[in-house]
N, C-alpha and C positions, 0 to 999 in steps of 0.2 A: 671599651672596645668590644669587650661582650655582647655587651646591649646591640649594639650596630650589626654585630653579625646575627645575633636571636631576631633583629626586625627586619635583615635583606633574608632571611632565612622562612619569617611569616609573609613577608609580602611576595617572596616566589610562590610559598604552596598557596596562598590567597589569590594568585594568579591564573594559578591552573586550576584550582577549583572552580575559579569564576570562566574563564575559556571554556573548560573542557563537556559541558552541557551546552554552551553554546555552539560551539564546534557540531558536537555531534547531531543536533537538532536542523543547525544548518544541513548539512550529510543526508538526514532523513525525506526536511524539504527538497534539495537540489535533485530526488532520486527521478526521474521522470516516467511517466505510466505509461501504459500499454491499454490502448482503446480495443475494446471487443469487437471493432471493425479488424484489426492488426491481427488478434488472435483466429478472428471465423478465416481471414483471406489465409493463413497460414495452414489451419485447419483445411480449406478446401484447396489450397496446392497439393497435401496428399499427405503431408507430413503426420507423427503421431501427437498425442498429447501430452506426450512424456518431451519426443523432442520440442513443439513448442514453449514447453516448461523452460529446457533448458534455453533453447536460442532465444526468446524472449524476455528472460529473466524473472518469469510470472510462476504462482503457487498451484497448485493443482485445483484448487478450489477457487482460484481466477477465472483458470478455463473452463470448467465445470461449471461456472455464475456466467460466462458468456457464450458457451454451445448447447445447453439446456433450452429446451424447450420454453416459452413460455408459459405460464400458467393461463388457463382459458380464464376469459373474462364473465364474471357471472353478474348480473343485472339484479337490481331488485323486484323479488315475485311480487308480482300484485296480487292483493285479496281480490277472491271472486264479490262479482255485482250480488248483491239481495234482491229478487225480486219480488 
């Protein structure tokens, strides 16, 4: 009777071991993003970046990666011609 209870006793915590990464990885995928179209139109309502943070559910350096300027585009310099 022992045995029966030590093995419904490993196959609970072997249960939750085996769920609980699952679970929470699902959790991770289902969380749904926030497009830097969402944040700029939030941004130009008037609102701050503090409050987009909060009512959007985004980091500060979401915002920060979607109201930033681009970086200018630099081409590659040609060498001069020898004549």
């Amino acid at each position: 009777m022992k045995r029966i209870g030590v093995m419904v006793v490993a196959a609970a915590a072997t249960a939750v071991l085996v769920g609980s990464p699952a679970s929470a990885a699902h959790k991770r995928m289902a969380r749904a993003t926030v497009s830097c179209k969402q944040i700029k139109d939030a941004i130009a309502a008037g609102k701050s970046e503090e409050d987009v943070q909060k009512d959007l559910n985004v980091t500060a350096t979401r915002v920060k990666s979607c109201t930033a300027p681009a970086p200018a585009h630099r081409g590659k310099r040609r060498a001069a011609k020898k004549t």
